[in-house]
Each structure stands twice: as C-alpha cells, then as structure tokens.
C-alpha positions as CSV (number, residue, x, y, z in Angstrom):
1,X,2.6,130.0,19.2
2,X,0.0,131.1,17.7
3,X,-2.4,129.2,18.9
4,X,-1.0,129.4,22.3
5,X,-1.6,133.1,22.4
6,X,-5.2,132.4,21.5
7,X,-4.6,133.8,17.9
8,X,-5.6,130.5,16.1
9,X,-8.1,128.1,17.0
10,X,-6.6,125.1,19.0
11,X,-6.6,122.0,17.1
12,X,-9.1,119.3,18.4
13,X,-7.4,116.2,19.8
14,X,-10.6,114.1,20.5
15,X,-12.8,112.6,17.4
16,X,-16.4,111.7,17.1
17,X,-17.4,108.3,18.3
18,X,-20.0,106.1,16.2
19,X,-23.2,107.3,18.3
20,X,-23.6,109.6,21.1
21,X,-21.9,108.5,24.3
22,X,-22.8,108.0,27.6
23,X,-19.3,108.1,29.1
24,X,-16.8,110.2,28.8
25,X,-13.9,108.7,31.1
26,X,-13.2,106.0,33.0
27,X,-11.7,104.9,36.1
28,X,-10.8,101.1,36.1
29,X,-10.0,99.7,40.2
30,X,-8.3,96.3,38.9
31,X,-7.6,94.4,41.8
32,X,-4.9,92.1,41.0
33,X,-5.2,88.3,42.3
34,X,-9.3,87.3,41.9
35,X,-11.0,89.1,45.1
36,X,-13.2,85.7,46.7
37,X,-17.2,87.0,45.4
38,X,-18.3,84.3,47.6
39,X,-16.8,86.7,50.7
40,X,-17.8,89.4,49.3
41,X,-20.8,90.3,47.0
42,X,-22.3,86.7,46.1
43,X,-23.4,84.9,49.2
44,X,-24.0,80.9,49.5
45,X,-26.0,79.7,52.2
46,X,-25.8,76.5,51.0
47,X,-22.0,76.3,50.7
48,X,-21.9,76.8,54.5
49,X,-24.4,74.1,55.1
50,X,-21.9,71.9,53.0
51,X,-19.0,73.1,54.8
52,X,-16.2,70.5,54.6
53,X,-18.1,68.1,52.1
54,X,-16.9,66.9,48.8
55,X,-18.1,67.6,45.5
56,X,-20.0,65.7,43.2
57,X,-17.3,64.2,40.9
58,X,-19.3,65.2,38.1
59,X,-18.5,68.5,38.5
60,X,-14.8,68.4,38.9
61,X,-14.3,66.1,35.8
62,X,-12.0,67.9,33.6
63,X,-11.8,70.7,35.4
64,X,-7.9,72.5,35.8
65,X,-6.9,74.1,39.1
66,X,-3.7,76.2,39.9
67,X,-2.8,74.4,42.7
68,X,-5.7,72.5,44.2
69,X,-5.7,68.4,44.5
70,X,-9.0,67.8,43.3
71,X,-9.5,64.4,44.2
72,X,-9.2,65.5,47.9
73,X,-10.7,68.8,47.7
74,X,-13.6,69.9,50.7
75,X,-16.1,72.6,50.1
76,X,-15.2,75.6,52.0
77,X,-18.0,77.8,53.2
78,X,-17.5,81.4,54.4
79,X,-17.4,83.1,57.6
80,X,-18.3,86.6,56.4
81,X,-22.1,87.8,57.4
82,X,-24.3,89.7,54.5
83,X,-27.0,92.0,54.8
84,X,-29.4,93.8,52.1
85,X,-28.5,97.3,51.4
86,X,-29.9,100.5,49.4
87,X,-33.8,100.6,48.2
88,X,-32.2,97.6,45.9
89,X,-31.4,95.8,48.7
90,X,-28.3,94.2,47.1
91,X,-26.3,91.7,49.5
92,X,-22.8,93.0,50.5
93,X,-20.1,91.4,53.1
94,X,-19.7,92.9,56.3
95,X,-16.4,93.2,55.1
96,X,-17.1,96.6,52.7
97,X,-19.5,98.7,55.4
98,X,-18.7,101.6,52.9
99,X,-19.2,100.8,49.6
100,X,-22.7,99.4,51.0
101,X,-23.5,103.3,51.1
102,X,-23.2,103.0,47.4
103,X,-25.4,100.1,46.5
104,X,-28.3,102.3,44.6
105,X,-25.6,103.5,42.8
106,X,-24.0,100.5,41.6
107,X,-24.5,97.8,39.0
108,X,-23.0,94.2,40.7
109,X,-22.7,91.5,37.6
110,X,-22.3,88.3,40.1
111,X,-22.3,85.8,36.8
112,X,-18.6,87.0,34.9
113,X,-16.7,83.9,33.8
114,X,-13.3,83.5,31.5
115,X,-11.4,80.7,30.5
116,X,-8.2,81.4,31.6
117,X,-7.4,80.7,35.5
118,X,-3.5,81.6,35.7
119,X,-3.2,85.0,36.6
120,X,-0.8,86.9,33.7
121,X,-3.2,85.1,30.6
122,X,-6.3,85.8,33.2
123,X,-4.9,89.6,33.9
124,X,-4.6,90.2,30.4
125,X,-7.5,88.7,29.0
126,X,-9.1,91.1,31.2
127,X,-7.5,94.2,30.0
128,X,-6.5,93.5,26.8
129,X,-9.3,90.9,25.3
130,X,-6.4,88.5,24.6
131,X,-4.4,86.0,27.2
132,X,-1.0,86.8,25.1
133,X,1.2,90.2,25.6
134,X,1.6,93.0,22.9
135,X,-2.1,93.7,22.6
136,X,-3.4,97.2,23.1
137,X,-5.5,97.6,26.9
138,X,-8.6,98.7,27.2
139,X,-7.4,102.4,27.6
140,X,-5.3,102.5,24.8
141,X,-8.5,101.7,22.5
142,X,-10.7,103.9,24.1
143,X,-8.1,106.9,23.5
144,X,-7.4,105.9,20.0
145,X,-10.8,105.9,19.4
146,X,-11.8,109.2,20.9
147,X,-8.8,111.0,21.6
148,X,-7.0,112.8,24.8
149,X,-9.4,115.4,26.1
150,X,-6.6,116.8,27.7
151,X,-3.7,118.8,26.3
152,X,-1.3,119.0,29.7
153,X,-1.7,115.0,30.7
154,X,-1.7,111.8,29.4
155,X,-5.3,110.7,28.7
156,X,-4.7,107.3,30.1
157,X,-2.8,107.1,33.2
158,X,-1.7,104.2,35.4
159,X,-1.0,104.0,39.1
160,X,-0.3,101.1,41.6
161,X,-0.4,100.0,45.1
162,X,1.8,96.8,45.1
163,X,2.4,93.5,47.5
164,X,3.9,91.2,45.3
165,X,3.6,93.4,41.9
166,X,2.2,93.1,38.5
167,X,2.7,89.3,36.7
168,X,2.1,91.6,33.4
169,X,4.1,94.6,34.2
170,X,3.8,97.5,31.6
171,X,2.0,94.7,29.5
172,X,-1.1,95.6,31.4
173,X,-1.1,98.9,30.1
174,X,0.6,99.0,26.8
175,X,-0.8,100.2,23.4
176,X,0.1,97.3,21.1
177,X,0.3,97.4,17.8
178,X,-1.2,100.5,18.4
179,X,1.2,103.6,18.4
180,X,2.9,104.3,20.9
181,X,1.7,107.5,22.1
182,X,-1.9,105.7,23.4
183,X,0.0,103.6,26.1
184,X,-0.7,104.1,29.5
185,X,1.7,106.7,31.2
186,X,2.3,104.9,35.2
187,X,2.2,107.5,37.8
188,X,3.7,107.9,40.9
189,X,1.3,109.4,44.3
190,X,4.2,111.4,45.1
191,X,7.4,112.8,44.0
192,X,7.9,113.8,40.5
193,X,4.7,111.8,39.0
194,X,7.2,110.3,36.5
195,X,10.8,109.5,36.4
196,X,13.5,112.5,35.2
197,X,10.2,114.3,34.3
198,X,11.7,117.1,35.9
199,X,14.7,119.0,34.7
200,X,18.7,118.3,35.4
201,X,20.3,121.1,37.7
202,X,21.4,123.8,35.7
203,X,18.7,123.3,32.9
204,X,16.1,126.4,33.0
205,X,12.8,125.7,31.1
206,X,13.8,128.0,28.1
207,X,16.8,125.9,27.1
208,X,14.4,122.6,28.1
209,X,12.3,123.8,25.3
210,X,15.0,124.9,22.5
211,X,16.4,121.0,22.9
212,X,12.4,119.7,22.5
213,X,11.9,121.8,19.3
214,X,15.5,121.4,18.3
215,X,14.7,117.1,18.6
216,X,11.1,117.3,17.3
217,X,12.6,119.1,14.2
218,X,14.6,116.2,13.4
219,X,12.0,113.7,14.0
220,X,9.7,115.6,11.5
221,X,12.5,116.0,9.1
222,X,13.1,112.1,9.4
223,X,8.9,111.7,9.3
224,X,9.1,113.0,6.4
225,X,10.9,110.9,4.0
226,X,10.1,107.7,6.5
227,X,6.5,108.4,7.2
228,X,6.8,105.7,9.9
229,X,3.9,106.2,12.4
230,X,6.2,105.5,15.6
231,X,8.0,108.7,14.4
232,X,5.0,110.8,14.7
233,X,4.2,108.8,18.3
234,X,7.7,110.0,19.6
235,X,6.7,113.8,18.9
236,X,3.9,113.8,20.5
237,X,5.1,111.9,23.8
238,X,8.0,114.7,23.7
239,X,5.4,117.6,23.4
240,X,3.5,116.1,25.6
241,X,6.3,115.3,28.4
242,X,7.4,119.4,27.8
243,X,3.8,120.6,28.9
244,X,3.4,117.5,31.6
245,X,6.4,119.8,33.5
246,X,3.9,122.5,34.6
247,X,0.9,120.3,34.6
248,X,1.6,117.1,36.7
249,X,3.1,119.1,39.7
250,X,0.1,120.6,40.0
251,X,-2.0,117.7,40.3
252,X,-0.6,116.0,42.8
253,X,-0.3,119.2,44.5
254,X,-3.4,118.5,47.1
255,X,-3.2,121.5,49.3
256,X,-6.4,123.2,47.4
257,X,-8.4,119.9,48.9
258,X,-10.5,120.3,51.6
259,X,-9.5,118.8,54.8
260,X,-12.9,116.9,55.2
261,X,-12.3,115.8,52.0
262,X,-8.7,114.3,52.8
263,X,-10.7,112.7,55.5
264,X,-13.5,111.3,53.5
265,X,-10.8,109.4,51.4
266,X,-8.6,108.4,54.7
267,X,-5.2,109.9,53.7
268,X,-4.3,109.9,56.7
269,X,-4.6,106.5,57.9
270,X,-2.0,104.8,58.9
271,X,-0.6,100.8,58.5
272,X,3.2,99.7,59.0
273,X,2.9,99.2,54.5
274,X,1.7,102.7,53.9
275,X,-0.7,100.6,51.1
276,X,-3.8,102.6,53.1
277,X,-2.6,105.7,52.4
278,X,-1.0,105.6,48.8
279,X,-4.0,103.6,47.9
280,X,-6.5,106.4,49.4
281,X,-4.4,109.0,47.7
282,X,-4.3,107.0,44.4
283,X,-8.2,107.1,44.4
284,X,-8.2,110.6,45.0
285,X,-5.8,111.5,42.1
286,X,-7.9,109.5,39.6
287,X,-10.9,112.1,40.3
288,X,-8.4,114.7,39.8
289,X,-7.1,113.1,36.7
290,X,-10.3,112.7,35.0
291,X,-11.0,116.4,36.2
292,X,-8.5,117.7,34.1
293,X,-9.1,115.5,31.1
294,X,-7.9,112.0,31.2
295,X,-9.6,109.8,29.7
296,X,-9.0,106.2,31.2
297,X,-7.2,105.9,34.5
298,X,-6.6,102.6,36.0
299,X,-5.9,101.9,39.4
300,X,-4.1,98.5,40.5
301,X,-4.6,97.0,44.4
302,X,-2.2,93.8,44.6
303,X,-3.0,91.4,45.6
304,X,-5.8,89.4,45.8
305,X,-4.4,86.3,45.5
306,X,-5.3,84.5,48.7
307,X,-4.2,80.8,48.4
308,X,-4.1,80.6,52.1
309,X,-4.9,83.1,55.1
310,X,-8.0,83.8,53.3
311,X,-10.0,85.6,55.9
312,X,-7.3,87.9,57.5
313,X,-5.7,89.2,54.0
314,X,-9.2,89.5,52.5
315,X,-10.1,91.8,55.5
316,X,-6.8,93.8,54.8
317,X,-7.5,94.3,51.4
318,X,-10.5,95.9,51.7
319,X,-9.2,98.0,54.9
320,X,-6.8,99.5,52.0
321,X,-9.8,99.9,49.9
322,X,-13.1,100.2,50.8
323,X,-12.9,103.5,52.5
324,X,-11.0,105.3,49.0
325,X,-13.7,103.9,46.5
326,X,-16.6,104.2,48.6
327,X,-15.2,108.3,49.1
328,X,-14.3,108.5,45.0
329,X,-18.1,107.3,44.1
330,X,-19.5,110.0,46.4
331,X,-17.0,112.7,44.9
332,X,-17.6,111.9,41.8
333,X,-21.1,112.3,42.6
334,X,-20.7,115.5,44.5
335,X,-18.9,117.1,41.5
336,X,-21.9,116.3,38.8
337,X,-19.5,113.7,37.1
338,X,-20.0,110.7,38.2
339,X,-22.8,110.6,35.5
340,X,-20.0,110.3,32.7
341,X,-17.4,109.1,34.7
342,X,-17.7,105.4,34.3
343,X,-16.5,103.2,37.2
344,X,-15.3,99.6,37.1
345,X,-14.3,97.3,39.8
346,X,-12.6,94.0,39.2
347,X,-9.9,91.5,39.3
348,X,-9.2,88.8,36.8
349,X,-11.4,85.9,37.8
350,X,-12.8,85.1,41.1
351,X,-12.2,82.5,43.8
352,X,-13.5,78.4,44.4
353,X,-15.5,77.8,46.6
354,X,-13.1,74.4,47.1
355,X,-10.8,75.2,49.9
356,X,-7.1,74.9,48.8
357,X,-5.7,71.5,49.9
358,X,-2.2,72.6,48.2
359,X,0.2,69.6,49.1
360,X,2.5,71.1,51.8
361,X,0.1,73.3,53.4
362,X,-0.7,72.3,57.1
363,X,-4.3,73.5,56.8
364,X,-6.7,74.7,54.3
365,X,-7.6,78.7,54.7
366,X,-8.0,79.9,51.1
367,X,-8.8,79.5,48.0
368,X,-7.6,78.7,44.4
369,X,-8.3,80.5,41.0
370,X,-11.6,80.4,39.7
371,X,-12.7,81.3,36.5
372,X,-16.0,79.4,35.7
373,X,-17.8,82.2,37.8
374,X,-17.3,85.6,39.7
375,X,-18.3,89.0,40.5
376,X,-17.6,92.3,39.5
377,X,-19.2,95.8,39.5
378,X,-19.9,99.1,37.7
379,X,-21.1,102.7,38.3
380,X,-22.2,106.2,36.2
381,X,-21.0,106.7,33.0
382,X,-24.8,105.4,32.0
383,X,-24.8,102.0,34.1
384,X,-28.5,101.4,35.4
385,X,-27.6,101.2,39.1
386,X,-29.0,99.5,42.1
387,X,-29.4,96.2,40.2
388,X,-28.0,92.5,40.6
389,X,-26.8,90.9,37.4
390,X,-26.5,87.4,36.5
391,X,-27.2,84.4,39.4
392,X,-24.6,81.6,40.1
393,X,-25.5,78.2,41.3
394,X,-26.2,77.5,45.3
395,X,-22.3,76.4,45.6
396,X,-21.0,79.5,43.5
397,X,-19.3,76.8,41.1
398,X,-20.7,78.2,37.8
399,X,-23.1,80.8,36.3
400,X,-26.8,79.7,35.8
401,X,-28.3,83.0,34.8
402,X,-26.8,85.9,32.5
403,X,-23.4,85.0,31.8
404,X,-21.0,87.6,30.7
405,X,-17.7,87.1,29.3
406,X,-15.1,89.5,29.3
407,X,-15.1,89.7,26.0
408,X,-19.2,91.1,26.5
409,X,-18.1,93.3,29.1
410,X,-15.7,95.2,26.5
411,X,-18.6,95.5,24.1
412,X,-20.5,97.2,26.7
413,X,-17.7,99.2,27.9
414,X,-17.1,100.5,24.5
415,X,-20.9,100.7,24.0
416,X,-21.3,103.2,26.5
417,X,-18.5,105.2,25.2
418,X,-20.4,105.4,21.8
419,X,-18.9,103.1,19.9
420,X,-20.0,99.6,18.0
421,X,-16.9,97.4,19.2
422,X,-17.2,95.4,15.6
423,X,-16.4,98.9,13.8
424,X,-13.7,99.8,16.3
425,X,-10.7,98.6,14.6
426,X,-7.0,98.8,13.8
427,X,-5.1,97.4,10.7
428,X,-2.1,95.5,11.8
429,X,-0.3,92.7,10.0
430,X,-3.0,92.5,7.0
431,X,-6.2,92.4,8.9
432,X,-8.5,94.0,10.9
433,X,-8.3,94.1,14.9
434,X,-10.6,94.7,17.9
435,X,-10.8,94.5,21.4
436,X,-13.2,92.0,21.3
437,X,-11.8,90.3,18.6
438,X,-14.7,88.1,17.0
439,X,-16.4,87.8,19.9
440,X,-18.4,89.9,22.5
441,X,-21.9,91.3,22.7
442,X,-23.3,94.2,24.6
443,X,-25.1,93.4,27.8
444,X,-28.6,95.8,27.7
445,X,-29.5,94.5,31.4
446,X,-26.9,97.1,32.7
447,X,-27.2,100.6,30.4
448,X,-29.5,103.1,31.8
C-alpha cells in the first residue's frame, strides 16, 4: 500500500544482464509451417532453368523427406519475379511489395539450417533450443533473465492467427522447468484479452481484491513451511491477473489510435477468414505491448505449410501479412523504439526446392519440408541492417556460405539482450541448463 501510494520505493522487477544490452524487447513473427525462401527472399535462377529436372542422386542419398518420393522427385523452379530494393539492394519477391520499403532496415540470414524437418520437433527446436516438449521458450529465458519491465502485464505475451492451429500448443510458449510465472500469457485481439479475466456478475473489484489477498495469504503461509518455488509462481500470476483487470482493457482499447494509423496497419481489410484483420490488429497490439513494458511478444501466422497449392496460399499468406509487419517496422521506427525493439521473422525450416510428388496427389504444386537451408530475418534491437547473410547453393539445396543454426541464432538473440548464453542458466534435475544447451555461437556479421 505503501508503495502504491508512492510512500515507499517500488521494488525493481527487472535485474542486470551480464553486459550492456542492445535490446530491450522483442517481437517474434513465427510463421508456423516453413514460408518457401526460394519464393520469397532467396532467388534461384538456376533452379528455373532446371525446371522439371531430376537431381543428382548424390545429393538425395540419405536424405529424409515428410512426404516426398525421392526417387521420382523433379526440381521445381518458381514463378515469383525479384527485384533489388533499398541502398542494399537486397532481392525480395514481388510477393511482399511492403516489407521491400523496409530492406535498409532489415538483416535477411538466407543460410539458416536445422536438423529436424517434422514440424512440432522443427517448431520447437526453434523456440525452445530442443525438439522435445517441457523446455522453457525463448521468452521465458529472456524474462527470467531480465525480468518483467512491466508491472500491469505479462512481460511475455502470446497471440495467434490460426488455419489449422499450433502442432505444439501451449508447448510453444511454456516456461519449463522454469517457474511458472515466466510462461507466455496467450492473448486474445478482442474480447476480454484472457479467459474469466474479467469479474462474475455480482462481484465488485473491492471484494475481487479481499478473495486475492485472502488466497495469496494462504499461499505464503503454505510458502512458508514448503518453500516450494511453484508456490511463490502462483502469487505472483494472482497479483498479476488482479492488476491485468484495469490494465489489459485498456490496451486493446484502440480508439486513442489514429485513423491513418489503423490504415497504415490495414484493420480494416476485409477477407471471408477475418485472418487479415486479426492478424493486422495482432501486429498492432504487439507495439502497444512492448510500449507498456512487455518484454517478448510472439506473434503466430498459421500456416505455412504448403504441400500443394503453393503459389495461391503463399500469395495469401503474405496478403494477411505483409501489409501489418511492413506498418509495425515503420511504427516502431516512428516512435524512437524500433532501436531496442528487436524484431524477428521466421518459421521453423524452409521449403525444397523438389516439387512434392506426394503419392495420391494428381499434380505437383508445392513443396515439402526443408531443413538443410532457409531464410529468415531480423530488425533494431542492434541488428546491422540492410545486409544479406549467408549464400545457399544455385539450387537452394544447402548452405555454402555462413551457416547458422538455430542454436547460433539464440546466442545472438541473447547476445543482444546482454547476456553470454553459456552463463545463462537454470538448475534443474542436478545440472546446469541453457537455451543453447552445449551448443551455439554468436553470429558478429549481424550486430551493429
């Protein structure tokens, strides 16, 4: 109370990272399925010419597909048209005309490559630094680490636009081992941001409050003769959810929003889904997220995952989201704080450049899963933009030049938010654990 009235200094929440950070919060745009890079951000010329040919055996010798029968398998070249863009002049599809606004401001790693090409291992490999479930995610280490620089939200919060969901579910944004109150919290774009957050008929804020100290004094009683971390987790998630009452209404309140800007993001486009309008609004709640203090804030598109019908569903996907990301960069940017606001686009792995020959399927219009090499990008948070990272070979089959894992792209995640990822740990079960487990190591090429 007292500190409430402003009688007693407020007790910090965030702590000190190992060295001086460049970022401060993050906004992750996972797009669920493996966006095709050879469609989008890594052009082959070559694969065009070889449109329809097969490939040399050597290179599919023990070499695992999804669903592809290799023996039979045709190159598949693509039909999208590229042009240079920004004083970079970094190669973009026709198929994001917004983003290439953006391309001085962006870092594009075309030479990412994972061993997993199944999409739950793949998904959480990427979030999680291991392909098996019950591992803290990337925001859950990044707010153990440093803390919730907000006092009135969760500081990592999750929001979706879903086709055919999540293969993870809440596994692709749980804490762990870690406790429980650094998992994310999933948001809705409208409503009550989260289920029976708001109060039961009859129930007036006063009494609301008497039942959460009423609980938490139990729970601190029972703390202290158990001294069970989980117990300490629970009180601060009920705190937390009491305070979340007058602060998440608020936020997705967007009538203080300019019109132009409601524009800029396109929330009011219109499709017979509605995924081009929750998505657009989506992005525009992450800048308002990390403008009130959350720390991590991940945004899932799904999906990606074109097996067949390649060209068309690519197109809609980035229909949903070019417009929204292109708009958030050039908010962020606006608002002086897109230069600690780190931004990361991405899905799990990428897409073959074999076209699927999937026994039953009349003709071959997509591709399968493709780990060995694909494309992703970053932005602010002390990324050197306007640069092209990594090459692949002329067929996009596999990286020849700077090859990062994901496991390197954690290190330099957690690099840029101050920290050495080998002295980021957690004791659990008698050792020591970290995102990047034994692995990982930070790639200089992309920090400012």
């Amino acid at each position: 109370m007292l500190r409430d009235d402003g009688l007693l200094a407020a007790e910090s929440m965030t702590k000190p990272p190992h060295f001086a950070p460049k970022a401060k919060r993050c906004i992750y745009l996972f797009m669920e399925g493996g966006p095709s890079q050879m469609d989008l951000f890594d052009p082959k010329p070559k694969l065009n010419e070889l449109d329809g040919q097969a490939m040399p055996e050597s290179l599919l010798k023990d070499v695992k597909f999804a669903f592809t029968e290799k023996e039979t398998a045709r190159l598949m070249g693509s039909p999208r048209s590229f042009q240079k863009y920004g004083q970079c002049g970094m190669d973009m599809s026709d198929l994001v005309p917004h983003l290439t606004r953006h391309a001085d401001d962006i870092a594009l790693v075309r030479s990412m490559y994972c061993d997993q090409f199944n999409h739950l291992p793949g998904q959480l490999l990427m979030l999680s630094g291991t392909p098996f479930r019950g591992w803290p995610t990337l925001g859950s280490w990044l707010n153990y680490g440093l803390g919730s620089a907000s006092s009135d939200l969760p500081g990592y919060v999750v929001m979706t636009t879903l086709g055919r969901g999540l293969p993870g579910g809440s596994a692709s944004w749980s804490s762990g081992f870690l406790p429980s109150n650094y998992s994310g919290a999933l948001f809705r774009s409208e409503g009550s941001p989260v289920l029976n957050l708001d109060n039961p008929a009859g129930i007036s804020p006063a009494m609301q409050k008497r039942t959460i100290d009423t609980v938490n004094e139990l729970n601190r009683h029972k703390f202290s003769s158990a001294k069970h971390p989980e117990i300490a987790s629970r009180i601060k998630n009920y705190e937390l959810a009491y305070r979340m009452q007058s602060a998440a209404p608020e936020l997705i309140d967007l009538s203080s929003e300019s019109p132009a800007t409601l524009e800029a993001y396109g929330l009011n486009r219109k499709d017979k889904t509605g995924f081009q309008a929750s998505y657009a609004r989506n992005c525009l709640l992450a800048r308002r997220l990390v403008e009130r203090g959350t720390r991590f804030v991940t945004l899932f598109l799904s999906t990606w995952d074109q097996h067949s019908k390649l060209d068309s569903q690519l197109a809609t996907n980035c229909q949903i989201s070019d417009q929204p990301i292109a708009a958030l960069l050039q908010d962020l940017k606006e608002r002086g704080l897109l230069d600690e606001t780190l931004v990361v686009w991405g899905g799990e792995f990428g897409r073959t450049p074999l076209g699927e020959n999937r026994s039953g399927f009349k003709t071959v219009t997509g591709r399968d899963h493709h780990p060995y090499s694909f494309s992703m990008w970053m932005a602010g948070g002390g990324i050197k933009g306007g640069q092209t990272l990594g090459t692949t070979d002329e067929i996009g089959w596999g990286v020849e030049e700077d090859p990062v894992h994901i496991h390197d792209l954690h290190a330099t995640i957690l690099h840029l938010f101050g920290f050495d990822h080998k002295e980021l740990t957690y004791h659990f079960q008698g050792r020591d654990f970290r995102l990047t487990d034994v692995h990982g190591e930070v790639v200089k090429k992309l920090l400012a």
